[in-house]
BAMI-953609 format. One record per residue (C-alpha): x, y, z negated. Coordinates in Angstrom, 2 decimals. Last residue first. Layout:
BEGIN
@px: X | py: Y | pz: Z
...
//
This chain:
BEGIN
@px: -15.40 | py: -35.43 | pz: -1.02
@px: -16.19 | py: -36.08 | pz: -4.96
@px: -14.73 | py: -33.04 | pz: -6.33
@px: -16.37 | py: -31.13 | pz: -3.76
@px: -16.35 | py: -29.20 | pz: -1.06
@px: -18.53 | py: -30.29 | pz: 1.65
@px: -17.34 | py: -30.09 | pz: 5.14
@px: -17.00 | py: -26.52 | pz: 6.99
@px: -16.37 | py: -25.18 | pz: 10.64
@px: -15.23 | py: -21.66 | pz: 10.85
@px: -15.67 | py: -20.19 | pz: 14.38
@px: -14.48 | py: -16.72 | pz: 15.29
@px: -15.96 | py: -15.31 | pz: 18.42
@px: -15.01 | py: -14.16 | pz: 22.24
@px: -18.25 | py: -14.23 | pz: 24.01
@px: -18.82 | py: -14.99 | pz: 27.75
@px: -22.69 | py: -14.95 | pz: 28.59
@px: -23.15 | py: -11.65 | pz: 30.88
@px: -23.83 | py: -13.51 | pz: 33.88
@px: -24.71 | py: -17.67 | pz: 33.46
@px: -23.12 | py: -20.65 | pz: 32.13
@px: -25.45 | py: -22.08 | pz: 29.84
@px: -24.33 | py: -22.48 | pz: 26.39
@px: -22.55 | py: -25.44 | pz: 24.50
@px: -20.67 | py: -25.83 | pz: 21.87
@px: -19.27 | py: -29.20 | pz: 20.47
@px: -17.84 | py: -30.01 | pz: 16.98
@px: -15.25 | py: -32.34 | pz: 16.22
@px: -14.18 | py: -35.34 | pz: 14.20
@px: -17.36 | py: -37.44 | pz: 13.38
@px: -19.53 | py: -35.08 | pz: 15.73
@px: -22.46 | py: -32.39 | pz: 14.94
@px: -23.30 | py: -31.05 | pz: 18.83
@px: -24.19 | py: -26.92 | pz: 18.62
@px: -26.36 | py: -25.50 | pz: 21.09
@px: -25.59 | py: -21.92 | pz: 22.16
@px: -28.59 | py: -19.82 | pz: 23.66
@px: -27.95 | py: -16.57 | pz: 25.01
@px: -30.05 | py: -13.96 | pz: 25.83
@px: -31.17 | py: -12.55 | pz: 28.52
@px: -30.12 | py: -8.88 | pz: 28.50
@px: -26.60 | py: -10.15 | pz: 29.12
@px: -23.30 | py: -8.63 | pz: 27.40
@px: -22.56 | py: -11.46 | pz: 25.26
@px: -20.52 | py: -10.71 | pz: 21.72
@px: -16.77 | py: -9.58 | pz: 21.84
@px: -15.77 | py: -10.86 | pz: 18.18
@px: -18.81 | py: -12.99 | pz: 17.88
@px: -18.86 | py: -14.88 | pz: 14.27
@px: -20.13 | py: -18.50 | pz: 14.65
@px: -20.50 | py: -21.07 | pz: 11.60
@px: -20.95 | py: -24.70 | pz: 11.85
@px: -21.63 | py: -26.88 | pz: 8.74
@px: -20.30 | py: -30.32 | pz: 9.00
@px: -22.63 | py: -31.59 | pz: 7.73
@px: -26.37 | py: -32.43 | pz: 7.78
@px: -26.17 | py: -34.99 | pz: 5.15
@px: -26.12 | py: -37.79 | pz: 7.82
@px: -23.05 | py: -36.62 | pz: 9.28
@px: -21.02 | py: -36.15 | pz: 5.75
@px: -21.82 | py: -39.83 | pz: 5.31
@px: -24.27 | py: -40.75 | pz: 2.53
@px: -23.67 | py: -42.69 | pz: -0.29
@px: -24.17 | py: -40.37 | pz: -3.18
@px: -20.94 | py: -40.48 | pz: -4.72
@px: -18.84 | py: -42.83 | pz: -2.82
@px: -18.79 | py: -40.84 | pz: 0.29
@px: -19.74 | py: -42.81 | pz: 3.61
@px: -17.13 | py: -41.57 | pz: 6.55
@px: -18.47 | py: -40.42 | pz: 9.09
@px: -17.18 | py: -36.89 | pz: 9.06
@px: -14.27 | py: -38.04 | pz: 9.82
@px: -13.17 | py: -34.22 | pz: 9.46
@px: -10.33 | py: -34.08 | pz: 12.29
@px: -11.84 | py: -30.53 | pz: 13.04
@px: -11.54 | py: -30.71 | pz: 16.89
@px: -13.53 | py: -27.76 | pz: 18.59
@px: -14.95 | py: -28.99 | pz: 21.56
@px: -16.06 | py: -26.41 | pz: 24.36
@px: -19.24 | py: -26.23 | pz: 27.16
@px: -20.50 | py: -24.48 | pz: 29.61
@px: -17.86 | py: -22.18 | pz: 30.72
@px: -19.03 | py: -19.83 | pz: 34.11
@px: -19.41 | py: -16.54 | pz: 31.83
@px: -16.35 | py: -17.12 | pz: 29.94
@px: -15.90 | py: -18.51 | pz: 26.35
@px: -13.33 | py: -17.87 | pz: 24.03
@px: -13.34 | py: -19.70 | pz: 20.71
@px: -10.94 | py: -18.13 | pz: 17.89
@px: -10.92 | py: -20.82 | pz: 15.57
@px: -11.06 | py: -21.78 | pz: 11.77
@px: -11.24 | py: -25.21 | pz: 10.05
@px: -13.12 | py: -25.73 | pz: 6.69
@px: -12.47 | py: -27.93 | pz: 3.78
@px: -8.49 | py: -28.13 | pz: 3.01
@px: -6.66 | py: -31.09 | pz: 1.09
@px: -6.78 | py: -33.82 | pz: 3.63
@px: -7.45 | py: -31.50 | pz: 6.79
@px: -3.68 | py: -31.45 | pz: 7.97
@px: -3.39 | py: -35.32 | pz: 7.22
@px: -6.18 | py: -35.47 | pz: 9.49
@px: -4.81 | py: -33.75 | pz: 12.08
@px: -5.24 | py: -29.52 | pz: 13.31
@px: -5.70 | py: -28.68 | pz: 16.74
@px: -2.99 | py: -26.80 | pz: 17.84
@px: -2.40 | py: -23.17 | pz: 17.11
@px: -2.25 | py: -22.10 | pz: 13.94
@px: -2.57 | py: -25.06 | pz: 11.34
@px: -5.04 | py: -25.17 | pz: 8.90
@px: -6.39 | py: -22.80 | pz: 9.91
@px: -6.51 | py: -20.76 | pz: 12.94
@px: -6.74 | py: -22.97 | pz: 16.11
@px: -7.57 | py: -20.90 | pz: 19.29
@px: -9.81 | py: -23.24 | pz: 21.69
@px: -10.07 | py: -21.29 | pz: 24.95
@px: -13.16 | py: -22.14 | pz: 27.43
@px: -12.39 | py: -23.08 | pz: 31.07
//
């Protein structure tokens, strides 16, 4: 089963909204094994919320922004495809489960950050 390691804002447990108010990226150490398809990083964004500026919700402007630095990358010669899944308050990785995939990597997860949002 795949490791969620919350970083920032909070260390350890996945952070709240109120935890997110004032910050605009959440950091994780995601571990994944060989036989782990699939992990959910909460970010608590609500992301689909419509901004008063420009009128568009974080979602449909292409955000959050997800950002995967391999500590302990994949060992297989085939390589490794992980598909990212944009949600309102968390982000989902997935990768096929296969020899050689597991990967220990820092994730930072970003919303805009602006004045306006």
């Amino acid at each position: 089963m795949s490791t969620v390691n919350y970083l920032y804002p909070v260390a350890g447990a996945a952070p709240s909204s109120k935890a997110v108010s004032t910050v605009s990226k959440v950091t994780a150490q995601l571990v994944m094994t060989d036989l782990d398809t699939t992990a959910t990083i909460t970010t608590s964004f609500n992301s689909a919320l419509v901004s008063s500026a420009d009128g568009l919700s974080d979602l449909a402007a292409g955000f959050p922004e997800f950002e995967l630095n391999y500590t302990t990358a994949p060992t297989t010669t085939v390589s490794v495809n992980v598909a990212i899944a944009l949600g309102t308050n968390s982000v989902t990785v997935t990768k096929a489960a296969q020899a050689g995939s597991a990967f220990t990597g820092i994730v930072v997860i970003s919303r805009p950050a602006t004045v306006t949002r």
